[in-house]
C-alpha positions as CSV (number, residue, x, y, z in Angstrom):
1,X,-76.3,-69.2,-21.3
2,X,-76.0,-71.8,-17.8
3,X,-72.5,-71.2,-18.0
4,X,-72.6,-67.9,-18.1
5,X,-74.8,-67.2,-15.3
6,X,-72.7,-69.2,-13.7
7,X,-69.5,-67.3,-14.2
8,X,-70.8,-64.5,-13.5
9,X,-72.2,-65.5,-9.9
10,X,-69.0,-66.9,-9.3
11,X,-67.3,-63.6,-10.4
12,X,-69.5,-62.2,-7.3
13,X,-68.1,-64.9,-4.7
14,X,-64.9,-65.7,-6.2
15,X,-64.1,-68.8,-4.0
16,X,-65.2,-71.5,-4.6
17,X,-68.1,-72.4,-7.3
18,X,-69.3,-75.3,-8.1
19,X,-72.1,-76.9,-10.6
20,X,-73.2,-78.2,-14.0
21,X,-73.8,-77.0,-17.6
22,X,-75.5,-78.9,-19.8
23,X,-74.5,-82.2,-18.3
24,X,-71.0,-81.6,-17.6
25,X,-69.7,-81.2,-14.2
26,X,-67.9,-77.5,-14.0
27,X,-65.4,-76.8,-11.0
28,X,-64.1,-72.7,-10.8
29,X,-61.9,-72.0,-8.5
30,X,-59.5,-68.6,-7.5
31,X,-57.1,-67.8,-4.9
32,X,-58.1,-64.5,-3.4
33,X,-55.8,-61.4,-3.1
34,X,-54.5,-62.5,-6.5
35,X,-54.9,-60.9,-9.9
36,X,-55.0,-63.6,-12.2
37,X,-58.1,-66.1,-11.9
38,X,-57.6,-69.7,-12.2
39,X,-60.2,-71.5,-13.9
40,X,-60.6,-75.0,-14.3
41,X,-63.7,-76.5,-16.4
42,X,-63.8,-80.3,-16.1
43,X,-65.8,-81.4,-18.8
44,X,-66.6,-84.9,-17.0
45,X,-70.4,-86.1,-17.4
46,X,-71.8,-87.2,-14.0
47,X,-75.0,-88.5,-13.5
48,X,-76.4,-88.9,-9.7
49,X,-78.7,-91.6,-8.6
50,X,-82.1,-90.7,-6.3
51,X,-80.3,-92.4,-3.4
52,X,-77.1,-90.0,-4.0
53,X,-74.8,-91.7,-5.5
54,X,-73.0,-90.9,-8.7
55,X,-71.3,-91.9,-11.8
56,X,-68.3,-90.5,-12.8
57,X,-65.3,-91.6,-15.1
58,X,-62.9,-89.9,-12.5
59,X,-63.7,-91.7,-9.4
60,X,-61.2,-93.9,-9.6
61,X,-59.0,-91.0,-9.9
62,X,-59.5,-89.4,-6.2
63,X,-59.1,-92.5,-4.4
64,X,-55.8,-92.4,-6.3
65,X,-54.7,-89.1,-4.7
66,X,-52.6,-88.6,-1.9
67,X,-54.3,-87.0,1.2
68,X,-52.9,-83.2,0.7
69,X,-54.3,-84.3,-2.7
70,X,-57.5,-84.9,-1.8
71,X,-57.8,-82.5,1.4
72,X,-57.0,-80.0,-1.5
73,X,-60.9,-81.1,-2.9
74,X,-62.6,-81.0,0.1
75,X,-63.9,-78.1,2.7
76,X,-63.0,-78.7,6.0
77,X,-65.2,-77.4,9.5
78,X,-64.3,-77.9,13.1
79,X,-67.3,-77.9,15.3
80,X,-67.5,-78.7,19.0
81,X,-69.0,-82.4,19.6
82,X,-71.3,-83.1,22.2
83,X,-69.8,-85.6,24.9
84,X,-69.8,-86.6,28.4
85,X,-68.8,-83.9,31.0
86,X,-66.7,-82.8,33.6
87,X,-63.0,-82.4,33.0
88,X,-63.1,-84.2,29.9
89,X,-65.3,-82.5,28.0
90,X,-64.7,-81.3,24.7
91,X,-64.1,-77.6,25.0
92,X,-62.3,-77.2,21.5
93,X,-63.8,-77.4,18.1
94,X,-61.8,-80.8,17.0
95,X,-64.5,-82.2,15.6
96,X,-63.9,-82.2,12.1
97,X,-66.6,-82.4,9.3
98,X,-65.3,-82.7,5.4
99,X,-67.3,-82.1,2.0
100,X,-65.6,-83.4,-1.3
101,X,-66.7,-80.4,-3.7
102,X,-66.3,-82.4,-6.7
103,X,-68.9,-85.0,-5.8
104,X,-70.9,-83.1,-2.0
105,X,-70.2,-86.3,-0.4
106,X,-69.7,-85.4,3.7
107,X,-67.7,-87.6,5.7
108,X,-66.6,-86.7,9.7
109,X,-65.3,-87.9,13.1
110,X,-65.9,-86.4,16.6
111,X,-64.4,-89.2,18.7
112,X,-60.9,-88.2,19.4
113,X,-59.9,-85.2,21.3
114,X,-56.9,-84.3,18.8
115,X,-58.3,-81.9,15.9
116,X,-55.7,-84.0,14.3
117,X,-56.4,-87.1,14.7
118,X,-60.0,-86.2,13.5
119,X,-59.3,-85.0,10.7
120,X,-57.0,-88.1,9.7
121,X,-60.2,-90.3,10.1
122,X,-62.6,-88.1,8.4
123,X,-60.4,-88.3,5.0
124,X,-60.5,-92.1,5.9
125,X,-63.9,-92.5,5.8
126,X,-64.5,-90.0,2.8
127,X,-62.2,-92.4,0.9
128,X,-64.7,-95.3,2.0
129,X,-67.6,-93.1,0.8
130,X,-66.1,-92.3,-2.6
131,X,-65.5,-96.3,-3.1
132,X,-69.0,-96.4,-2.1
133,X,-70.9,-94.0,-4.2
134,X,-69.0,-92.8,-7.1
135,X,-69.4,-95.6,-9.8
136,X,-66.8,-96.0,-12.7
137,X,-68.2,-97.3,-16.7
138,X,-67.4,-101.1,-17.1
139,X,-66.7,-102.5,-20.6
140,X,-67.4,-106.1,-20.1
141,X,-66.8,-107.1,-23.5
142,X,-63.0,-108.8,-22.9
143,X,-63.4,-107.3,-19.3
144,X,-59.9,-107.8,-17.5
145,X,-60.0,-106.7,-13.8
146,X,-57.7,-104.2,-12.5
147,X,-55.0,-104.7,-10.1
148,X,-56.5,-103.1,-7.3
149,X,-59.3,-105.7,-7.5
150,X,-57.1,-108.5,-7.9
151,X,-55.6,-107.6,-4.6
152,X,-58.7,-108.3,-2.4
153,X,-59.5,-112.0,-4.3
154,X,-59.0,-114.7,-2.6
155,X,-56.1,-116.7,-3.3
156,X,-58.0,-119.5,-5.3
157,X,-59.4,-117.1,-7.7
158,X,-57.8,-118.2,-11.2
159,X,-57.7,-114.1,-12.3
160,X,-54.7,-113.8,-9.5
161,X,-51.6,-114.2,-10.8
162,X,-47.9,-113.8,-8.7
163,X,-47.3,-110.1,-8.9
164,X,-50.9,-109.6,-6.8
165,X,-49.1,-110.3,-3.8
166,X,-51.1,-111.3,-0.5
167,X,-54.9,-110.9,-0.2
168,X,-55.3,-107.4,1.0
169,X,-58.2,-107.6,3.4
170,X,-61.1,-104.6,5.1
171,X,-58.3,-103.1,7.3
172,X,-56.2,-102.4,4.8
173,X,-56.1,-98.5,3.5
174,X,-55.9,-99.9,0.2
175,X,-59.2,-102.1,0.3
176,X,-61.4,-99.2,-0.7
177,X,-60.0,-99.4,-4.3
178,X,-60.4,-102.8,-4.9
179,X,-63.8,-102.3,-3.3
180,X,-64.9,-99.7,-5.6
181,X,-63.8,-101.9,-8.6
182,X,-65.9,-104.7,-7.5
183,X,-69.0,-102.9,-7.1
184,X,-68.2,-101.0,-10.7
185,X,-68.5,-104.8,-11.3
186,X,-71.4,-105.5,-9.2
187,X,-73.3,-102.4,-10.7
188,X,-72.5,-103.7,-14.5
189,X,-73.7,-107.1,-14.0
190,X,-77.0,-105.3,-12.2
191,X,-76.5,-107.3,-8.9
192,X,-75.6,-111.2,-10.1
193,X,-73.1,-112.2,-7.9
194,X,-72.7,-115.4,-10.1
195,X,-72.5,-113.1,-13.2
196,X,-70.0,-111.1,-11.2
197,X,-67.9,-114.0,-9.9
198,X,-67.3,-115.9,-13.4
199,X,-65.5,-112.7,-14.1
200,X,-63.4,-112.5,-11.3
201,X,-62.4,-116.7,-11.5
202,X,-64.5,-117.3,-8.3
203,X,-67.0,-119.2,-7.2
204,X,-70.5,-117.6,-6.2
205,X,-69.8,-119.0,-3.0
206,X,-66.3,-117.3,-2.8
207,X,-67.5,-113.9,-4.1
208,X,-70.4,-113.8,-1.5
209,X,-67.8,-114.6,1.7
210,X,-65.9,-111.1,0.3
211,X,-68.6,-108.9,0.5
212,X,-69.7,-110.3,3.2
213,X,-66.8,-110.0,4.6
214,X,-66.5,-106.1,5.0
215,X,-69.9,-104.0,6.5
216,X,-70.2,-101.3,4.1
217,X,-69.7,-103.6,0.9
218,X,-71.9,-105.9,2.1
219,X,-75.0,-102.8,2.3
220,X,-73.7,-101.5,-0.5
221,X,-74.5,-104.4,-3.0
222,X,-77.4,-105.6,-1.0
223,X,-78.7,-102.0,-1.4
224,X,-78.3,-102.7,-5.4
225,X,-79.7,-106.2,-5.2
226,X,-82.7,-105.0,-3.5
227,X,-83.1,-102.8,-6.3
228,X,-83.1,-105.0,-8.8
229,X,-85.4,-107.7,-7.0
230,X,-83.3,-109.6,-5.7
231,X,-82.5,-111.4,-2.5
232,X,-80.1,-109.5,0.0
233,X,-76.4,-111.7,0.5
234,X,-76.8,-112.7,4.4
């Protein structure tokens, strides 16, 4: 019955709809002037936190798209961003603002005069977001850690092995996935950064210098220490 009350106020705005039915996340979408509909049901439970965040078995998966991937996901707005005047004001809308439909996180950039440019560093920072709040399931029954969060250890972590390269550090584009791995960790071990680090082949010590080491991480598992009663990492 949710789904079809659904259907049918999407048959009335035949753009974009987007919701849940009976604890699955549902995603309908159609291209307009077209006879056919395209319809897409993602039957992928999600469960959002109070603060926002969310759990979802594909989150892994859009930090793994390319960015006409992703872009393809999102709405996109221009606006006009207040600034300092005279001649260089901002008199174009190249301020860009994004929303990820599947997940309504909102990411956007005003600094730079190029619409471009803007819209380059708004993906950038919804890609930070998605590492931040969309949390993956962790088995940790024989729990092996996946490359992308081998790639941000430290070198004396005993997990590492040859093919993991160089430690990939915060200004790397590829950070964000080993940074969502880790706190999939982090959230399965509710907090213990010792618990968390005897996974990974690391000291406490060690674990606590890399999320330390990056801003957002850092909040991000203080936030879930904090929680859990626990002492923020400093």
């Amino acid at each position: 019955m949710i789904m079809a009350q659904s259907i049918s106020k999407w048959m009335r705005n035949p753009m974009v709809a987007v919701g849940t039915c009976s604890g699955f996340f549902v995603s309908l979408t159609a291209r307009p002037r077209t006879l056919g509909l395209q319809i897409q049901v993602q039957t992928q439970i999600k469960a959002f936190s109070l603060k926002g965040g969310s759990s979802s078995s594909g989150g892994r998966d859009f930090l793994a798209l390319s960015d006409e991937e992703l872009s393809r996901q999102c709405e996109m707005d221009t606006f006009k961003a207040s600034g300092p005047g005279g001649q260089h004001r901002n008199k174009r809308e190249s301020a860009v603002r994004i929303k990820h439909l599947p997940t309504g996180i909102i990411a956007q950039a005003v600094e730079d005069r190029s619409q471009h440019m803007n819209r380059a560093s708004a993906l950038a920072r919804l890609r930070t977001q998605l590492a931040l709040k969309v949390r993956n399931a962790v088995d940790l029954n024989g729990y092996q850690p996946p490359l992308e969060l081998l790639q941000i250890l430290p070198a004396k972590s005993t997990m590492r092995g040859s093919d993991c390269g160089s430690q990939i550090g915060p200004n790397n584009p590829k950070f964000v996935l080993g940074m969502q791995a880790l706190l999939d960790l982090m959230f399965a071990v509710n907090g213990s950064v010792s618990d968390a680090a005897k996974f990974l082949g690391l000291s406490t010590g060690a674990l606590s210098r890399l999320i330390l080491s990056d801003d957002s991480l850092r909040m991000a598992v203080n936030e879930l220490r904090t929680s859990k009663g626990m002492r923020p990492l400093v």
